[in-house]
C-alpha positions in Angstrom: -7.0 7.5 25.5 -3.4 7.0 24.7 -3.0 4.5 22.1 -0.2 1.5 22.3 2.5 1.8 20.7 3.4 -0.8 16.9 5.9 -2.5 18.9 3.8 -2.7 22.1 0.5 -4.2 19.8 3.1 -6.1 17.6 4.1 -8.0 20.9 0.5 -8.5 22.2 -0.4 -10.0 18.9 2.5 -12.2 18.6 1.6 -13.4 22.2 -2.1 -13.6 22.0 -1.5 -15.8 18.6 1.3 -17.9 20.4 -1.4 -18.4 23.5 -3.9 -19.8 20.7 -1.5 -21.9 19.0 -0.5 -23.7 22.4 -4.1 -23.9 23.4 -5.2 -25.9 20.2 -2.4 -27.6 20.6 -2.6 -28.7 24.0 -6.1 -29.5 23.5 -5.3 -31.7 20.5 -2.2 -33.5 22.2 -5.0 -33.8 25.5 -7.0 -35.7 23.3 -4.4 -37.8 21.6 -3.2 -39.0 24.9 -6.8 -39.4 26.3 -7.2 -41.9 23.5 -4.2 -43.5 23.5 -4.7 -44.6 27.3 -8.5 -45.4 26.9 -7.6 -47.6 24.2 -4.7 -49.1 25.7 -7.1 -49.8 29.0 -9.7 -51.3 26.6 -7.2 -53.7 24.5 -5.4 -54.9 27.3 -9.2 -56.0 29.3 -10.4 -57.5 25.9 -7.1 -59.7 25.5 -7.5 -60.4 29.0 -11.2 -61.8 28.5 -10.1 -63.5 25.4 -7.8 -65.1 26.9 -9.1 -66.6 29.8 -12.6 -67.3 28.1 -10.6 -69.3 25.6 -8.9 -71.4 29.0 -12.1 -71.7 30.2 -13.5 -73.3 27.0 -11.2 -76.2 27.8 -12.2 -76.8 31.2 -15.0 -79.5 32.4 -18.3 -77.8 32.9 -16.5 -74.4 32.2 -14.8 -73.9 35.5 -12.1 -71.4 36.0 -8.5 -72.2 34.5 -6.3 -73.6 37.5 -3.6 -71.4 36.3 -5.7 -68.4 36.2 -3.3 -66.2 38.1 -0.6 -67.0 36.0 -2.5 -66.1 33.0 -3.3 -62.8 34.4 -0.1 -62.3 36.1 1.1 -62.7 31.9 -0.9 -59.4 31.0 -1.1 -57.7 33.8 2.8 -57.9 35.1 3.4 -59.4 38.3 1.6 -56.4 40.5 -2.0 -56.7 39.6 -3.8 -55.6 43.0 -6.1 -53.0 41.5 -6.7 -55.6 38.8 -10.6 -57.5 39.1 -12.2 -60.2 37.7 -15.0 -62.5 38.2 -17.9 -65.0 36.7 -21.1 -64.9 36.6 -23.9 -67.5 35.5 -26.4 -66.6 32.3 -28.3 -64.6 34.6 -25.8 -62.0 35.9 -25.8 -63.7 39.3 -22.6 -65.0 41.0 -22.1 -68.6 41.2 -20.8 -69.6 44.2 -19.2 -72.7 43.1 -17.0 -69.9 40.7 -14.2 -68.2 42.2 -14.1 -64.1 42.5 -11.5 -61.9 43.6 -11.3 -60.6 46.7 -13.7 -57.4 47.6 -16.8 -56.5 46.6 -18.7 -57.8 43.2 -18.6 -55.7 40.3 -22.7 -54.9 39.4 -23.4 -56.0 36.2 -25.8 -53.3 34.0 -28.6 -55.3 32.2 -27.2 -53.2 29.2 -24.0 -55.6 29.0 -26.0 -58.7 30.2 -27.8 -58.6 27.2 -24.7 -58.0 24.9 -23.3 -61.3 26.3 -26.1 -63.4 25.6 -26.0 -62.1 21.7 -22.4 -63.0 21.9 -20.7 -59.2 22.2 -18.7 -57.6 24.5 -19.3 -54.6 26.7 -17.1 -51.7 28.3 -18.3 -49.8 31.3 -16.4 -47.6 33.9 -18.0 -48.4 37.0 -17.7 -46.1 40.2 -16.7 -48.5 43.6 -16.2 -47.7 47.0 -12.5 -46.9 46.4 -10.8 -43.3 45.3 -10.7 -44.2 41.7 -13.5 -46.1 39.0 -13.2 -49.2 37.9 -13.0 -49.8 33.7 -15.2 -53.1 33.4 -15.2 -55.2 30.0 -18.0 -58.1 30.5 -17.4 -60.8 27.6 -19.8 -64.0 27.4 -17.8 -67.4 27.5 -19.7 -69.8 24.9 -19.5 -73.6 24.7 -21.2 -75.8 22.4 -22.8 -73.0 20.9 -24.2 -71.5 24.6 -23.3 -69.1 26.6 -22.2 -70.7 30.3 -20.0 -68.4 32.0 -20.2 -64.0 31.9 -16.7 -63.2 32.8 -16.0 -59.2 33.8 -12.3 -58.0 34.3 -11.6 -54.7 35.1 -8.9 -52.2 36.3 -8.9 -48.8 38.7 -8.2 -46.4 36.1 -6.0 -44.4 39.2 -3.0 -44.5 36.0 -4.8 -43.4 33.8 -6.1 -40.4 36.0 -2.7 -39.6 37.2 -1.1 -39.4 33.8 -3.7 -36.8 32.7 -3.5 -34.7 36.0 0.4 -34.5 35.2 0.1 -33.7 32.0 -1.8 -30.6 32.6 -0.1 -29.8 35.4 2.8 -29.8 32.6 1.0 -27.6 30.3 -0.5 -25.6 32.9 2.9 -25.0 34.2 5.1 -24.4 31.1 2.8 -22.8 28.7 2.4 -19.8 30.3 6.1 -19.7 31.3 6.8 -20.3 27.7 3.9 -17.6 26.7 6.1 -15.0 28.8 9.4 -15.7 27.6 7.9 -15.8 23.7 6.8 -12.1 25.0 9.5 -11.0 25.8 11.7 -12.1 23.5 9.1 -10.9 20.6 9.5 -7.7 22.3 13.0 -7.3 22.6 12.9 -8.7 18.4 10.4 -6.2 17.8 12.5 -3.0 19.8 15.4 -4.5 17.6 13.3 -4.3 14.3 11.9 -0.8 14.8 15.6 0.9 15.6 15.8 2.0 12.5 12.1 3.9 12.4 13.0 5.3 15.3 16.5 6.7 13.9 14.4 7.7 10.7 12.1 10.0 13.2 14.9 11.6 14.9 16.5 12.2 11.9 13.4 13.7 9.9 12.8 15.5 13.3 15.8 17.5 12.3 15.7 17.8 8.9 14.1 21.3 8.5 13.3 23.7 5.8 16.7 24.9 6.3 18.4 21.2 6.5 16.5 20.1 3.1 19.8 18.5 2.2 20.1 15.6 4.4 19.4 12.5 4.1 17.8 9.1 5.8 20.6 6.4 6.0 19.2 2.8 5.7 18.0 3.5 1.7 20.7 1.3 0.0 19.4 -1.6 2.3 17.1 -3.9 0.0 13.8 -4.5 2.6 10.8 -3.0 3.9 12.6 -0.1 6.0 15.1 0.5 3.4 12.3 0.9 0.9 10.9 3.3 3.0 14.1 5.5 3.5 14.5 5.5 0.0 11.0 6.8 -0.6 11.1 9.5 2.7 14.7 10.7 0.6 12.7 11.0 -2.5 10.3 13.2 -0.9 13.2 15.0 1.0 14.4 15.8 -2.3 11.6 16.6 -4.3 10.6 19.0 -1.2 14.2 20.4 -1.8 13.6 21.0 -4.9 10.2 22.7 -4.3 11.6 24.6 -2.0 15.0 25.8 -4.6 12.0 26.5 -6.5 9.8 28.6 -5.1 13.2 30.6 -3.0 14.1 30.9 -7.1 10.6 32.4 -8.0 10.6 34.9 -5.4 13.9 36.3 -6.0 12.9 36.7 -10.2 9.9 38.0 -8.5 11.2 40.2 -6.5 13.5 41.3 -9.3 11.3 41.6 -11.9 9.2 44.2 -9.9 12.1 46.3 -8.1 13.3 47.0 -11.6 9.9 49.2 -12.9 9.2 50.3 -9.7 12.9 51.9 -9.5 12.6 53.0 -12.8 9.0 54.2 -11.7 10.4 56.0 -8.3 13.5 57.3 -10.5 11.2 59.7 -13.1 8.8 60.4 -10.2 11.7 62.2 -7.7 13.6 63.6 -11.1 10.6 65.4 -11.8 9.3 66.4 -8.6 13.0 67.9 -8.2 12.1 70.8 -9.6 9.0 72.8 -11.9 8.5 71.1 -15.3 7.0 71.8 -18.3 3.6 70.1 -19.5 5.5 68.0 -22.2 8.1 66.7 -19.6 5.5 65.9 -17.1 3.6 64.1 -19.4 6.5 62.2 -20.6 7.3 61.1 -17.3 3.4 60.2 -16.6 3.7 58.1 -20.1 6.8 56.2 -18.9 5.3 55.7 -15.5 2.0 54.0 -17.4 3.9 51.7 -19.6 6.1 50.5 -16.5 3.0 50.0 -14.2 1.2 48.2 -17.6 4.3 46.1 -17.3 3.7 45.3 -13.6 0.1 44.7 -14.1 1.2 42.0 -16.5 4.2 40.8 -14.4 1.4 40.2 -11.9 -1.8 38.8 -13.6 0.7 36.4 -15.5 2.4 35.1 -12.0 -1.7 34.6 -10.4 -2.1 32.8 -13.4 0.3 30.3 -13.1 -0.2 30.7 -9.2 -3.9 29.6 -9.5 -3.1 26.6 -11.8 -0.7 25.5 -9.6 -3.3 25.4 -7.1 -5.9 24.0 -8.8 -7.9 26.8 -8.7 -7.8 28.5 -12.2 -11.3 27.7 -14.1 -11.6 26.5 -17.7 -14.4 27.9 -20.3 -14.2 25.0 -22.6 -16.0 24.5 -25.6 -15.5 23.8 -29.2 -12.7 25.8 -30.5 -12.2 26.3 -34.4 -8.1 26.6 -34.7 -8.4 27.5 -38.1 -10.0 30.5 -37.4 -7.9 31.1 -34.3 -4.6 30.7 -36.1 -5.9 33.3 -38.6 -6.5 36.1 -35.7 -3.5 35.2 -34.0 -1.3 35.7 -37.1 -3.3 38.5 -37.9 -2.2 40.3 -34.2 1.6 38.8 -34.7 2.0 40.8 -37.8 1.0 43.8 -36.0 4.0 42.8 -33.8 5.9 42.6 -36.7 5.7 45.5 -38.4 7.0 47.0 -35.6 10.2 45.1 -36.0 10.7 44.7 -39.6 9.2 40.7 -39.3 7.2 39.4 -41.7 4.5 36.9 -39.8 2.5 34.9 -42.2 0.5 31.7 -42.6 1.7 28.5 -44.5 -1.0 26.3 -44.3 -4.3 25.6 -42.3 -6.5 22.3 -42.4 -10.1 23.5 -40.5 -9.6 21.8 -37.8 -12.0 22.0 -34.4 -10.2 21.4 -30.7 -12.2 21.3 -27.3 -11.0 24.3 -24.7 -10.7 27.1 -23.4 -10.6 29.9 -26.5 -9.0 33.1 -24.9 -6.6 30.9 -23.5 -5.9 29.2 -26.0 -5.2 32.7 -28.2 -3.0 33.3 -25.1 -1.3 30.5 -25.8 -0.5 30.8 -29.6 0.6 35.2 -28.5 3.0 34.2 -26.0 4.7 32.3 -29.2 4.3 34.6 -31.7 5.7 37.4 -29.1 8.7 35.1 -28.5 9.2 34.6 -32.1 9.2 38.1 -33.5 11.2 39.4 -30.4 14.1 37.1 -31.7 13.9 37.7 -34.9 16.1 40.3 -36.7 14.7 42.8 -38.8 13.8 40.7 -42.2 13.4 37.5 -40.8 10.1 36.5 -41.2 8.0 34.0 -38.7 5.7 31.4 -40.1 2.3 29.4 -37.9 0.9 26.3 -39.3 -1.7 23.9 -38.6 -2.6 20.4 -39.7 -3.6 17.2 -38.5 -1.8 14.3 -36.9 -2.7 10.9 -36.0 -1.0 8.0 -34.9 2.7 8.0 -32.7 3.7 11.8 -33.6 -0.5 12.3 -32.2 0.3 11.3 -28.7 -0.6 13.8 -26.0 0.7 13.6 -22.1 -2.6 13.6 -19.3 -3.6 17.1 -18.0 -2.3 17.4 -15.0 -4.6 17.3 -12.2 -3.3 20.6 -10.2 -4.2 22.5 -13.2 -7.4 21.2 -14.6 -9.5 20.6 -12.0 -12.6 19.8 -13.8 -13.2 16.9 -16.0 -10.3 16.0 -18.9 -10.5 17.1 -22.1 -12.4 15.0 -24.4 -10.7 12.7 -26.6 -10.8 11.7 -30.1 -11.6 8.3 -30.5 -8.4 7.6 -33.2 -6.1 9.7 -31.0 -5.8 12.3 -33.8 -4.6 15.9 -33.2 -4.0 19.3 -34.2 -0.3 20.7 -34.6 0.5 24.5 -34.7 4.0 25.1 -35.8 5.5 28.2 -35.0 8.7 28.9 -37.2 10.9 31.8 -37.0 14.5 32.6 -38.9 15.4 33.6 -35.4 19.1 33.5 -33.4 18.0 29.6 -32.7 18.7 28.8 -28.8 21.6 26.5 -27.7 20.6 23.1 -26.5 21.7 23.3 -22.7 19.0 26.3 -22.5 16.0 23.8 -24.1 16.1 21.8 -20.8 15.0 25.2 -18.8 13.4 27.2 -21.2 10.2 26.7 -20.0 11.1 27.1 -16.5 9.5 30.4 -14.3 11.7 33.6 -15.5 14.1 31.9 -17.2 15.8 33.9 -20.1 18.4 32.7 -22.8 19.6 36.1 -23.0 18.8 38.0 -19.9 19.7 41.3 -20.9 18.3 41.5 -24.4 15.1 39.7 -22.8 14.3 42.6 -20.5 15.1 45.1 -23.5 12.2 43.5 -25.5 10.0 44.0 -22.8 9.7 39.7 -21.1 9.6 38.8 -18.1 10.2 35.2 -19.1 6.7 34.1 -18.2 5.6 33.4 -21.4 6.9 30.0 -22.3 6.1 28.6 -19.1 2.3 30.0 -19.4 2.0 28.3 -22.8 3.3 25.2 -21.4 1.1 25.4 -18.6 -1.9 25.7 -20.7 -1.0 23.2 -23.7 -1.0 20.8 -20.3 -4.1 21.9 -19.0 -5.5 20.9 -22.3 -4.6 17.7 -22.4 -1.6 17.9 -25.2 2.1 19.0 -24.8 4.1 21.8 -26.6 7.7 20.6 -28.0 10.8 23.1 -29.4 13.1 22.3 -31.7 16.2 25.0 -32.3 19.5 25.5 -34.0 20.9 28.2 -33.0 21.6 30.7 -35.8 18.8 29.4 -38.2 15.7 29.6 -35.8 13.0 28.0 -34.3 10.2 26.1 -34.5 7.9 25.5 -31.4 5.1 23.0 -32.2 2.1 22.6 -30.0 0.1 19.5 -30.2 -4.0 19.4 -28.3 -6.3 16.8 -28.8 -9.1 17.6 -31.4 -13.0 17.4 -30.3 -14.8 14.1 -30.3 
């Protein structure tokens, strides 16, 4: 079943609660006036009573005032023919030497008979042979300390009856006239208040993968839909710049890989142009291994980062000793070194136990070492430490959740860590390349980075893993004097 629309339910709400709040409002103002005429029936019969017994008091024997009329003509007005009265003796019966008014007698409950004679009044609507009942007060009138006379007055309550059939003819009659145009009019505000959501959806309806750059209008307004433009353009641009992004990583991508395989394809036809000798065809099979090696790594580093991105790269952790990592790591850098004249040495390890992922961590500290002794001229030398920190310089950012799936990283309960420094006498890097150097196959220097043999994955590999592990990796450059990347990971509980 098709379901309503906001501004359709908005408008049935709106009415449905207007409906209620006129219904407990009628009802309450229904009662109010009820009251109000009941009582004013009731106090104008008991000043009546009072009144005349009061005149009859003064009379010989208790007979009837001679200017009864006049007294009733006083509260009633000078129209007083659905007005009644009459006397009774003690025992409820007429007295024919009293006077009544005209019709016939008003009955007289034993209820009120018995009020009178203990001296209280009693009110009664009593039904007659006319259209409308009769409100009855019967009030004893005392003399001497005895009760002589019961006098009843009454009035057709044919007033009070008409007053409350038009007022709910009134409220029958305007509230639901009022209930439709407080409808309408909530759902002509409504159309009015969702204009702009439905401007947002035609213009997000055309904002496509190709149209990334557009924007919502309505964000510099300060409410609840300008709040909301702001927040759909914040996704619009981080989307933007996912998509920048990933267009980026498949061009590197692509580029990195035509490069060895044209190199690859170039030595294959060269020497399938004509008969070789052993030697040459083994040369070429040697160059063809090291650029398919190179491949192979382009590619296991990119599923790497691929899979962490994803959430779907799994974690051996366990208790880690970095002194004893730092010393194999240095141990394969200076292999590395040798190679290019470096010297790679250690300056100072505290023992010193983290909680992770070992081989990854190794990873972590290579992809460093690599990038130190590839930018480091022959006699340089590059340096790793490792000590412990505690306090501000300890502080480690969260894992973040894409790559670490599984539980966080333990943490020491006085937030203290372990920092690797890795120093080199390097050609430094200039400070408007820090802010991307650990982006996705980003090189300082392209040309002398493909030379050494990157494919500018290794930065952003380490970072990615530092992360993973709950710490943070930080460089600090000048450029002609070196480098020192420091890597800081929370140590085991």
């Amino acid at each position: 079943m098709k379901r309503l629309s906001i501004r359709a339910r908005m408008t049935l709400w709106y009415t449905g609660i207007l409906a209620a709040t006129v219904l407990v409002l009628g009802g309450v103002a229904y009662g109010l006036l009820m009251r109000g005429l009941w009582n004013e029936v009731d106090s104008t019969l008991e000043r009546v009573a009072r009144a005349v017994a009061q005149a009859a008091q003064q009379t010989e024997a208790g007979f009837v005032p001679p200017d009864m009329n006049d007294l009733l003509r006083r509260f009633y007005g000078p129209n007083f023919a659905n007005r009644f009265y009459q006397f009774l003796d003690p025992r409820g019966e007429i007295d024919p030497r009293l006077p009544r008014e005209r019709g016939a007698p008003l009955a007289v409950s034993p209820k009120a008979l018995k009020n009178a004679e203990e001296g209280y009044g009693t009110f009664e609507t009593v039904q007659t042979a006319g259209p409308h009942p009769v409100r009855v007060f019967t009030f004893p009138i005392v003399a001497r300390g005895r009760m002589i006379k019961v006098l009843q007055v009454g009035t057709s309550l044919e007033g009070l009856l008409r007053e409350r059939h038009n007022f709910l003819w009134a409220l029958a009659t305007l509230a639901p006239l009022g209930l439709i145009l407080a409808g309408g009019g909530g759902w002509l505000l409504a159309r009015r208040v969702f204009r702009p959501v439905d401007q947002m959806t035609q213009a997000a309806r055309r904002i496509g993968a190709e149209r990334l750059a557009e924007r919502l209008e309505g964000a510099e307004i300060d409410d609840e839909l300008g709040r909301l433009a702001r927040t759909l353009n914040e996704m619009l641009a981080r989307l933007e710049a996912g998509f920048a992004q990933i267009r980026r990583f498949s061009a590197d991508a692509s580029h990195e890989l035509r490069t060895p395989l044209t190199i690859l394809k170039g030595e294959i036809e060269v020497a399938l142009r004509s008969a070789r000798e052993p030697a040459e065809y083994e040369r070429v099979l040697s160059s063809a291994l090291e650029e398919v090696e190179r491949m192979a790594r382009l590619v296991d580093d990119l599923l790497m980062l691929s899979r962490a991105d994803a959430g779907a790269l799994r974690w051996e952790k366990g208790p880690v000793e970095l002194d004893r990592l730092v010393e194999e790591v240095a141990k394969q850098g200076a292999v590395l070194g040798r190679a290019r004249a470096v010297q790679v040495s250690i300056q100072g390890l505290e023992p010193l136990i983290a909680h992770g992922d070992e081989p990854r961590l190794r990873q972590l500290l290579l992809n460093l070492v690599d990038n130190a002794v590839k930018y480091t001229p022959e006699g340089g030398r590059v340096t790793l430490s490792l000590r412990r920190v505690t306090g501000e310089s300890a502080a480690t950012a969260p894992p973040p959740a894409a790559a670490f799936p599984d539980p966080p990283i333990p943490r020491p309960l006085d937030g203290a860590a372990a920092e690797i420094a890795v120093q080199d006498t390097g050609v430094g890097i200039p400070a408007e390349a820090r802010v991307r150097l650990f982006e996705r196959f980003y090189r300082v220097d392209d040309a002398r980075s493909r030379d050494a043999g990157g494919t500018g994955l290794g930065l952003c590999i380490a970072k990615t893993i530092a992360e993973a592990h709950g710490g943070r990796i930080e460089v600090e450059s000048t450029p002609g004097a070196g480098s020192t990347f420091t890597v800081r990971l929370p140590l085991a509980t």
